[in-house]
RODO-2510 file (C-alpha; in nm, 4 decimals, decimal comma):
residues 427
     n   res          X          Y          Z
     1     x    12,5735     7,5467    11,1415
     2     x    12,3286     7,7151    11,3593
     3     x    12,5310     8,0521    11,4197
     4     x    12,4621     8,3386    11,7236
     5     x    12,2099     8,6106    11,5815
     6     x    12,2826     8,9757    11,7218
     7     x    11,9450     9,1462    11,8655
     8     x    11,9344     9,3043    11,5354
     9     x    12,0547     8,9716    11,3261
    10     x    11,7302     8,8010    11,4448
    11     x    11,5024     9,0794    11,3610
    12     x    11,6566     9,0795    10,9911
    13     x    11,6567     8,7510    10,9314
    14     x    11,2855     8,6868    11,0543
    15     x    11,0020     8,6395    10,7784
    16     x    10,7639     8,9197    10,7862
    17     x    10,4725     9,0580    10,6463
    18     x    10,3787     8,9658    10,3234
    19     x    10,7281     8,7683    10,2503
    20     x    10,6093     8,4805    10,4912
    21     x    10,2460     8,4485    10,2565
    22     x    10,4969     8,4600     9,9650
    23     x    10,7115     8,2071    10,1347
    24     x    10,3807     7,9718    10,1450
    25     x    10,2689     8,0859     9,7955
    26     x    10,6227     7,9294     9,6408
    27     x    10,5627     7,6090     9,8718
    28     x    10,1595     7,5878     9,7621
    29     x    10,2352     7,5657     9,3979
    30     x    10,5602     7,3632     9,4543
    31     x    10,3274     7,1063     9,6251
    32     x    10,0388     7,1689     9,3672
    33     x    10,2157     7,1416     9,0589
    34     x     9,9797     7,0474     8,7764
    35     x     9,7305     7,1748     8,9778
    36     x     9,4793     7,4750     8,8129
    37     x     9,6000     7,8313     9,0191
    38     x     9,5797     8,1515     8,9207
    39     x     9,7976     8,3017     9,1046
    40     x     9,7011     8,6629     9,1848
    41     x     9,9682     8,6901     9,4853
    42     x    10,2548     8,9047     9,3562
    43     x    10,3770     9,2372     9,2995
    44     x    10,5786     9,1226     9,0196
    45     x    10,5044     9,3161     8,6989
    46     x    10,4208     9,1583     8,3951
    47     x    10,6767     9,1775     8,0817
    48     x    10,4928     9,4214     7,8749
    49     x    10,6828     9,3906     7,4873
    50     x    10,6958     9,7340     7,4459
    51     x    10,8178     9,8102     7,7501
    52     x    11,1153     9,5219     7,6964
    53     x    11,2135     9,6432     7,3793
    54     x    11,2811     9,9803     7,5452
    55     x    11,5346     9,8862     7,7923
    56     x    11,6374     9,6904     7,4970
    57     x    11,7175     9,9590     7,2921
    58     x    11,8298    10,1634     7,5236
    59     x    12,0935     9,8465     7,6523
    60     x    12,2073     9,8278     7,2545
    61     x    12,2538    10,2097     7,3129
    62     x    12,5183    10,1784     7,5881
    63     x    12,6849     9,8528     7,4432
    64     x    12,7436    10,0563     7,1646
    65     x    12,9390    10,3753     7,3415
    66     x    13,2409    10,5038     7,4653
    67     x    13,1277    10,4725     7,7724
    68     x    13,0155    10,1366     7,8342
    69     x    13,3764    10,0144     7,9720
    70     x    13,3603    10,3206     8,2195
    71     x    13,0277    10,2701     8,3370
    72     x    13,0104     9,8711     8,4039
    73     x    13,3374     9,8008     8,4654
    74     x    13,4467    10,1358     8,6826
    75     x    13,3189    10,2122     9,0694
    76     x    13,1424    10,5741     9,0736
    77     x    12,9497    10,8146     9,2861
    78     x    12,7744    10,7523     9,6097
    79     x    12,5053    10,9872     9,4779
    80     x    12,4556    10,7959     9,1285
    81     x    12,5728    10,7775     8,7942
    82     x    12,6358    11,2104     8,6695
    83     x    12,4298    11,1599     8,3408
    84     x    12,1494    11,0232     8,5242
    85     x    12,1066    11,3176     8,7713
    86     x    12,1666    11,5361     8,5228
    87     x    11,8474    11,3801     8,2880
    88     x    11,6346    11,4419     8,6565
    89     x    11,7062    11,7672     8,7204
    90     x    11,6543    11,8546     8,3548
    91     x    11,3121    11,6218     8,3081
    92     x    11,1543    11,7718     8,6596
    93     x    11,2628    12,1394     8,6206
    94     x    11,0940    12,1407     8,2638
    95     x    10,8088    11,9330     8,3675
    96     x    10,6913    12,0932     8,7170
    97     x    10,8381    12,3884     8,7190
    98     x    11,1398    12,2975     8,9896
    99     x    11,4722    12,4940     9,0777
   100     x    11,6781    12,1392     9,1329
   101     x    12,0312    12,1092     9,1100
   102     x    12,2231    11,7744     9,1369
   103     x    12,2384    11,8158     9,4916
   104     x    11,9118    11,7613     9,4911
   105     x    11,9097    11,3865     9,3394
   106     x    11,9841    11,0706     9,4926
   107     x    11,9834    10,7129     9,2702
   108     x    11,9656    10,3648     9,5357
   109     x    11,9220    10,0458     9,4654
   110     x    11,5403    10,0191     9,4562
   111     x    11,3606    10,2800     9,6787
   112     x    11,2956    10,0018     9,9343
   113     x    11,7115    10,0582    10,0257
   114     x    11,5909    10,4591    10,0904
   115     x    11,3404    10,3906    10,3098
   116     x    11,5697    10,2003    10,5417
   117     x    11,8225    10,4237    10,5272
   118     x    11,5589    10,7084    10,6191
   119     x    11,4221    10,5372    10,9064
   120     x    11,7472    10,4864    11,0678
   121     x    11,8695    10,8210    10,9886
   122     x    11,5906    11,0101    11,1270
   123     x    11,4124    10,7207    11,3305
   124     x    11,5467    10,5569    11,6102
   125     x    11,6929    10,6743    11,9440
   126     x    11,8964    10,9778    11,9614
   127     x    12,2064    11,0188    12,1199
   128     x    12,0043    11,1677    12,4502
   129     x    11,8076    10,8429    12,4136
   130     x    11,4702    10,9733    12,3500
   131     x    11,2535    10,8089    12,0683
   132     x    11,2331    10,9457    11,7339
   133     x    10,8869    10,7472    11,5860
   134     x    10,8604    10,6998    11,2072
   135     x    10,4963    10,7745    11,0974
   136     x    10,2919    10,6172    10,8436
   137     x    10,0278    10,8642    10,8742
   138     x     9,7495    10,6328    10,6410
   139     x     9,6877    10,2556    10,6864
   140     x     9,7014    10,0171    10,5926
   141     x    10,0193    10,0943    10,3667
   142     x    10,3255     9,9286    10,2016
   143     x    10,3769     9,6035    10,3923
   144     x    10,7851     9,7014    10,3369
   145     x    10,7546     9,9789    10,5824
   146     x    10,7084     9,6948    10,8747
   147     x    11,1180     9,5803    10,8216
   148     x    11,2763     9,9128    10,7668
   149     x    11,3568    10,0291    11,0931
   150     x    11,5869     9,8787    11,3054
   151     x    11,3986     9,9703    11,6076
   152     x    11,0752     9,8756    11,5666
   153     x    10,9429    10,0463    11,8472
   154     x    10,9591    10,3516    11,6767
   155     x    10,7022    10,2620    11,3316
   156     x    10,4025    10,3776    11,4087
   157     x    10,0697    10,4164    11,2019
   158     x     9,7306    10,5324    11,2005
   159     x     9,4038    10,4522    11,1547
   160     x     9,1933    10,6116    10,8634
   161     x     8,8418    10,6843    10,8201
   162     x     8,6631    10,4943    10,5651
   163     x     8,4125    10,6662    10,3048
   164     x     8,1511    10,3893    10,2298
   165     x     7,9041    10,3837     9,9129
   166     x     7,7572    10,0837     9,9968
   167     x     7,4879    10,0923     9,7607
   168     x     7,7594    10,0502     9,5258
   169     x     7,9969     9,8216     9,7228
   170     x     8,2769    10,0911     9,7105
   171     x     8,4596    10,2710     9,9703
   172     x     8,7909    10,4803    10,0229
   173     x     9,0267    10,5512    10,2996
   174     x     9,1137    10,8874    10,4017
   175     x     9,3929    11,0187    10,6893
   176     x     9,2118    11,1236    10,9921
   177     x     9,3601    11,3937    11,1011
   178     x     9,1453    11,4102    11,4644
   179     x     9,4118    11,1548    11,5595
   180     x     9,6945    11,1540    11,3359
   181     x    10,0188    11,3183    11,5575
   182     x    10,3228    11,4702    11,3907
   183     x    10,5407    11,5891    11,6850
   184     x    10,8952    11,7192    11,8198
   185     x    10,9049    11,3462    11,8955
   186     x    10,8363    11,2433    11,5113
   187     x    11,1797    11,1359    11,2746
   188     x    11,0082    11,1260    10,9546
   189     x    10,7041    11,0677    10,7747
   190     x    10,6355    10,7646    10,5100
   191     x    10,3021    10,6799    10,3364
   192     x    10,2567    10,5472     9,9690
   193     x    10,0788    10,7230     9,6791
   194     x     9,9351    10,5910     9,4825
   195     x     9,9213    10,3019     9,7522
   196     x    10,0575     9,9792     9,7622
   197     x     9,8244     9,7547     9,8880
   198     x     9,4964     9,9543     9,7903
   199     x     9,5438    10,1896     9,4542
   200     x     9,4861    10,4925     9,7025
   201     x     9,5772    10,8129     9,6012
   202     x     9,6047    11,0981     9,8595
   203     x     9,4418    11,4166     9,7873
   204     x     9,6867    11,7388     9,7108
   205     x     9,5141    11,8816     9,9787
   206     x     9,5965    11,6093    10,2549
   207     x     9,9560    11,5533    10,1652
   208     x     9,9985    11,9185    10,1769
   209     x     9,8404    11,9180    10,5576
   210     x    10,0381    11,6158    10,6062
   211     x    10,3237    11,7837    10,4846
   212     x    10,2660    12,1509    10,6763
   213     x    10,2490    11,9390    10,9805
   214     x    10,5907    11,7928    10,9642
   215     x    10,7519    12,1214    10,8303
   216     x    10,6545    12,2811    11,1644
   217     x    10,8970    12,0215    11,3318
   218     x    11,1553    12,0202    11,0517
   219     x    11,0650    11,6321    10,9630
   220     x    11,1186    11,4733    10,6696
   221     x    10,8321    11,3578    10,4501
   222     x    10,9208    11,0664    10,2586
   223     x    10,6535    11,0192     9,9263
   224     x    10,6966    10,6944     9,7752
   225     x    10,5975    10,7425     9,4333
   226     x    10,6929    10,3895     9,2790
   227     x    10,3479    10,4206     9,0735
   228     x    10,3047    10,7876     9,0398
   229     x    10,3997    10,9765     8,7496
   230     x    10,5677    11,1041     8,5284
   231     x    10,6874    10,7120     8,5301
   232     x    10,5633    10,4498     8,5684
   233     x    10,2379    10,6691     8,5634
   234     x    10,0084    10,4270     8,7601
   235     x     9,7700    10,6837     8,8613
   236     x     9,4670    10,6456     8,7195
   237     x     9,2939    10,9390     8,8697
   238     x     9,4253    11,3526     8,8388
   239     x     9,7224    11,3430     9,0977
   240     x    10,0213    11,6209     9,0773
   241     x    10,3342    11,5363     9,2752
   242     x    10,4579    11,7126     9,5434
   243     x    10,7900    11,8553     9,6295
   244     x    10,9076    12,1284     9,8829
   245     x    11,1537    12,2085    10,1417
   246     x    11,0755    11,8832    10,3812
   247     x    10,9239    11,6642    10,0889
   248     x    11,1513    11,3401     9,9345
   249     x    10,9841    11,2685     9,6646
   250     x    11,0890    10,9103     9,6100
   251     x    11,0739    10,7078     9,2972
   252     x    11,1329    10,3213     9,1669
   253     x    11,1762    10,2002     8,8105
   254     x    11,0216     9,8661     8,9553
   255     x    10,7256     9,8980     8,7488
   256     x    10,8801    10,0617     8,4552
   257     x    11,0104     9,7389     8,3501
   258     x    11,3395     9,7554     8,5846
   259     x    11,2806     9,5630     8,8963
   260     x    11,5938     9,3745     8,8108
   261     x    11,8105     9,6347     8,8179
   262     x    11,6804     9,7907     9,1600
   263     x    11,6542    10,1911     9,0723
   264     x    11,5728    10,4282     9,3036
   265     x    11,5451    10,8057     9,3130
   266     x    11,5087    11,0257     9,5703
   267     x    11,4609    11,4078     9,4832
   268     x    11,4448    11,6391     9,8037
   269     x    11,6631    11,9400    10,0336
   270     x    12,0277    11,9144     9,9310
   271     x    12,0643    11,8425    10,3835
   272     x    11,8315    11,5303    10,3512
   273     x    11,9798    11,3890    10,0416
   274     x    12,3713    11,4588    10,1608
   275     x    12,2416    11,2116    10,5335
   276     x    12,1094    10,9880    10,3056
   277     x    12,3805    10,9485    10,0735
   278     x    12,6483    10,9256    10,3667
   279     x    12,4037    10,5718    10,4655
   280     x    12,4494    10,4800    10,1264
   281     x    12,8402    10,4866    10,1306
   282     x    12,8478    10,2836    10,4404
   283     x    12,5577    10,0475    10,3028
   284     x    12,6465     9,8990     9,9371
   285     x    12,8462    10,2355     9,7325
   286     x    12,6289    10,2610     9,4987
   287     x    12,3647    10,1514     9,3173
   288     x    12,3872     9,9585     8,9769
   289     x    12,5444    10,1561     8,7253
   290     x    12,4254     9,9243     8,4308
   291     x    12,0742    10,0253     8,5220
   292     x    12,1389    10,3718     8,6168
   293     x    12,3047    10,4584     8,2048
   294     x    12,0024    10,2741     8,0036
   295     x    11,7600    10,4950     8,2434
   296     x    11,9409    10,8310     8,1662
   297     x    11,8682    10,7617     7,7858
   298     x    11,5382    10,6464     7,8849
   299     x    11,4575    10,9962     8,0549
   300     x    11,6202    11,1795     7,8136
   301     x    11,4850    11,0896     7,5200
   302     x    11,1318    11,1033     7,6725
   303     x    11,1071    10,7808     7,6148
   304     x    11,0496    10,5961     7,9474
   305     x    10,7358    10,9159     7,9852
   306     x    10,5669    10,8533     7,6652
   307     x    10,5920    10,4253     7,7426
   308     x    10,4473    10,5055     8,0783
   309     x    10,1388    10,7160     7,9999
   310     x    10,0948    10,5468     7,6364
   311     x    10,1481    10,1358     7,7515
   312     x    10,2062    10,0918     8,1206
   313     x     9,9195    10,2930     8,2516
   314     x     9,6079    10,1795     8,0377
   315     x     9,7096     9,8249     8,0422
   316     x     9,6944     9,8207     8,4491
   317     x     9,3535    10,0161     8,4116
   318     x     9,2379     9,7724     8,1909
   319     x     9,2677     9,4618     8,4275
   320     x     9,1616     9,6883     8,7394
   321     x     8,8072     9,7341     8,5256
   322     x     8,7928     9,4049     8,3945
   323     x     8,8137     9,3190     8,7494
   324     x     8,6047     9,5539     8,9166
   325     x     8,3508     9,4529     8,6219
   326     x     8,3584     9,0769     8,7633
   327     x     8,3250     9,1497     9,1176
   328     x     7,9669     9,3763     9,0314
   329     x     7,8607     9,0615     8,8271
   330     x     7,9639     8,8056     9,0682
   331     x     7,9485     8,9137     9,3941
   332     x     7,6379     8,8544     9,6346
   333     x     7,4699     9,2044     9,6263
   334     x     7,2957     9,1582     9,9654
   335     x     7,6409     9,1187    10,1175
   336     x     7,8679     9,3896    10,2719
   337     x     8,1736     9,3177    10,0461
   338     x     8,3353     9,6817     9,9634
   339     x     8,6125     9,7054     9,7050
   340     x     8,8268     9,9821     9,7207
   341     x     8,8216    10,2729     9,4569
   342     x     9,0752    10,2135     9,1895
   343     x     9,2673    10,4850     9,1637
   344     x     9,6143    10,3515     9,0910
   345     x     9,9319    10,1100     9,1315
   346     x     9,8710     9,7126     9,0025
   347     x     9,6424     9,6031     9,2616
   348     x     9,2701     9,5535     9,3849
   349     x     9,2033     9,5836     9,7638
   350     x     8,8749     9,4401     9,8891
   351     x     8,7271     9,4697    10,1750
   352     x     8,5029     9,1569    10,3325
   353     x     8,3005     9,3589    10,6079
   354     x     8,1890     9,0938    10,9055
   355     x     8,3525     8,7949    10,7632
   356     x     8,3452     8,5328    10,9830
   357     x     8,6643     8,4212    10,9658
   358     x     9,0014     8,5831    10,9309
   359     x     9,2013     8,6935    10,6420
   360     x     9,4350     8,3973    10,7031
   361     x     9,1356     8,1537    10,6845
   362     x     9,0078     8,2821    10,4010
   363     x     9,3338     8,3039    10,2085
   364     x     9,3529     7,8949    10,2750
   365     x     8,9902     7,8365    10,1529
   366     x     9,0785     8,0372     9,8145
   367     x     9,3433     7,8201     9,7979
   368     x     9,1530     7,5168     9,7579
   369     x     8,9735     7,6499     9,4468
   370     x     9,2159     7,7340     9,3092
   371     x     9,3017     8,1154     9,3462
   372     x     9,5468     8,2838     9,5250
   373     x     9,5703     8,6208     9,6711
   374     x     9,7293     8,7807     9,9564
   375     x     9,6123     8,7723    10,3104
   376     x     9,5574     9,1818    10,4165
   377     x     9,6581     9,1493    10,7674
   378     x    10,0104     9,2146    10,6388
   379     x     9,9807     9,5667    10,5497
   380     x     9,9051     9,7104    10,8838
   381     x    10,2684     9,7558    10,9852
   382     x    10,2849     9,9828    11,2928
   383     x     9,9190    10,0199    11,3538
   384     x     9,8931     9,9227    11,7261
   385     x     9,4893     9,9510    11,7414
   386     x     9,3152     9,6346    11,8164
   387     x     9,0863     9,7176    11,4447
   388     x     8,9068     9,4136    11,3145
   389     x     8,8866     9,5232    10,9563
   390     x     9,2864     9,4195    10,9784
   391     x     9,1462     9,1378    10,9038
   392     x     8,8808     9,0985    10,6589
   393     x     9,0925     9,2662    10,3912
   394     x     9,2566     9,0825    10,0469
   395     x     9,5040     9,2310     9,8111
   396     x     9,4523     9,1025     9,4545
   397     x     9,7262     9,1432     9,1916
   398     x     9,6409     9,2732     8,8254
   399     x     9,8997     9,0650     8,6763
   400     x     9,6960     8,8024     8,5297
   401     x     9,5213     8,8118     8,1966
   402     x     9,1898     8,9062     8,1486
   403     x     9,0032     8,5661     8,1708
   404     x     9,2605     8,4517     8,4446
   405     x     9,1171     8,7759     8,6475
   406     x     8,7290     8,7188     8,5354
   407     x     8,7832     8,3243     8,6584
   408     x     8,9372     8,4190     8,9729
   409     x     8,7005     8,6715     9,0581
   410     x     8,3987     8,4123     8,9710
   411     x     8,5503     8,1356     9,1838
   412     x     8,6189     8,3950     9,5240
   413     x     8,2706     8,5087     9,4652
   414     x     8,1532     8,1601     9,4827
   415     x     8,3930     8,1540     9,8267
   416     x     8,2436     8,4459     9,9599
   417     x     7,9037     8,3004     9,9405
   418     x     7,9724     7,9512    10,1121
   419     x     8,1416     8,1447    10,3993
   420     x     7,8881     8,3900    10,4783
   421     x     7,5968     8,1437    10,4219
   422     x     7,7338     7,9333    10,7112
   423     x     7,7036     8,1798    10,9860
   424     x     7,3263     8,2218    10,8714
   425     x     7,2769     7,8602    10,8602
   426     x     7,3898     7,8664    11,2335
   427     x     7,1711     8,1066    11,3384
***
């Protein structure tokens, strides 16, 4: 059956962004089976054992209350499970210093559910029919951002300025504010931090002129935290979060070991969170109230903090610098590769200035030694500028082991050397 899509049906249903490489990642290993990939694609975290045995306990926890029949087998509140909340606004007042009541808190299912409901609540065409745009004031940024938005003429990102040390094959990106626009025209604001692709962390001092911006026009900043701390505490460089009047500070317990149970939290004006919430009703009730009691004991026994900053956050550092270490001894050194500074989240973002191909091509030819990444064209969503670096950019996942990471790094080194030694062969 080949049924009628609405406008909106077809734009839902299409593959985008990075699902369509993950689409031909399943179909590349389905077709290569026995074959020798590491697969450094996916944004899947890795089952750490201490990690496990903490949502384990925690499960054994709930199995063994009162209130297991009431909280599994019972509908509840659009706004999330009451213990829950409560463990926020009791964690977040303690630990920064915050005035937040339960009106405050918001649990989803996964953070990528808020985001959508944001950009349709504040993005979009207004009742007048003028265009509210939803900014993504830094790219590239979270490939998610691209499907959020039923109107996709209203995304719309910016290009950053780059901070190159090329003697050391490092570089950063940074907002540029000369052309960034936050307007009466503006719905909300979204950018990542740290950042999914590229482990950048904003400044205090540019998400608070970010911020200022948007408060002038009343528009809502959305921060999506899903590796900042206090959990999962993938920062690994000084970073305090930010909260105020138009700030959501947005959370996922993804990477704290609970992808499966798709947790969000979103912590902002009681206004913002009561719009949100209302989406929510209409959208799916409620988010998984299974998930939502083993995180309450998490919080508030400290638990899922001390796991975070203890386990989950040196492990990922680890494999960034065992990568990072691979890439200085590998690498050409007369060539202008440039690999972002690691300061958080579970990936590597490298930068392959002048290649002389696209990121597309190159993903193919990594394929056929074995080593698989992700194409970087993909997180650019709403950047309209014809920008060639779009396109010599890779996003390398941290989740394999140590000499899975050294190998790979050896073998795209080896890549990046055939490729670039062609084009001065031709000349």
């Amino acid at each position: 059956m080949n049924p009628l899509l609405s406008q909106i049906g077809a734009q839902m249903s299409s593959l985008t962004g990075v699902r369509a490489i993950m689409k031909d990642v399943i179909e590349t290993l389905r077709a290569g089976a026995g074959q020798d990939f590491i697969n450094l694609s996916a944004g899947n975290p890795l089952i750490l054992p201490e990690v496990e045995q903490l949502w384990r306990d925690c499960t054994a926890e709930l199995l063994e209350s009162a209130e297991y029949g009431e909280v599994v087998c019972r509908y509840g509140s659009s706004q999330g499970y009451a213990p829950l909340i409560t463990a926020i606004v009791n964690d977040f007042n303690q630990r920064y210093g915050l005035s937040l009541t339960e009106r405050n808190v918001l649990i989803t299912p996964g953070s990528q559910s808020l985001y959508f409901y944001a950009a349709n609540a504040f993005g979009g065409y207004t009742d007048s029919g003028e265009l509210r745009q939803i900014v993504l004031p830094l790219s590239p940024d979270y490939t998610g951002y691209g499907g959020v938005t039923l109107v996709p003429e209203a995304l719309i990102a910016y290009k950053p300025t780059l901070d190159i040390d090329a003697s050391n094959h490092r570089f950063k990106y940074r907002p540029d504010f000369s052309q960034l626009s936050i307007s009466e025209n503006t719905g909300c604001v979204i950018f990542s931090r740290p950042c999914n692709p590229t482990g950048n962390v904003l400044s205090d001092d540019e998400v608070r002129k970010i911020t200022d911006m948007a408060g002038v026009y009343n528009v809502p900043v959305l921060i999506d935290s899903a590796y900042a701390c206090p959990f999962p505490a993938l920062n690994f460089t000084e970073m305090t979060p930010m909260f105020g009047k138009n700030i959501v500070h947005c959370m996922s317990l993804s990477k704290a070991g609970l992808p499966g149970e798709r947790i969000g939290i979103a912590i902002g004006d009681e206004k913002i969170i009561q719009v949100l919430e209302s989406f929510q009703t209409n959208a799916c009730i409620h988010a998984s109230r299974y998930g939502q009691a083993i995180t309450a004991r998490a919080i508030s026994s400290g638990a899922l903090v001390d796991i975070s900053e203890q386990v989950i956050r040196p492990f990922y550092q680890s494999k960034f610098t065992v990568l990072e270490s691979a890439l200085d001894d590998f690498m050409p050194k007369d060539l202008p590769w440039f690999l972002h500074r690691g300061e958080g989240a579970i990936f590597a973002w490298l930068w392959l200035k002048d290649l002389p191909m696209n990121d597309w091509e190159f993903y193919q030819q990594l394929k056929q030694v074995g080593v698989i990444v992700v194409p970087g064209s993909t997180f650019f969503p709403g950047l309209r500028d014809n920008w060639e670096h779009k396109t010599q950019c890779l996003r390398i996942s941290l989740t394999g082991s140590d000499e899975e990471i050294v190998k790979a790094m050896g073998r795209l080194a080896m890549v990046v050397s055939e490729v670039y030694s062609k084009v001065v062969a031709a000349v």
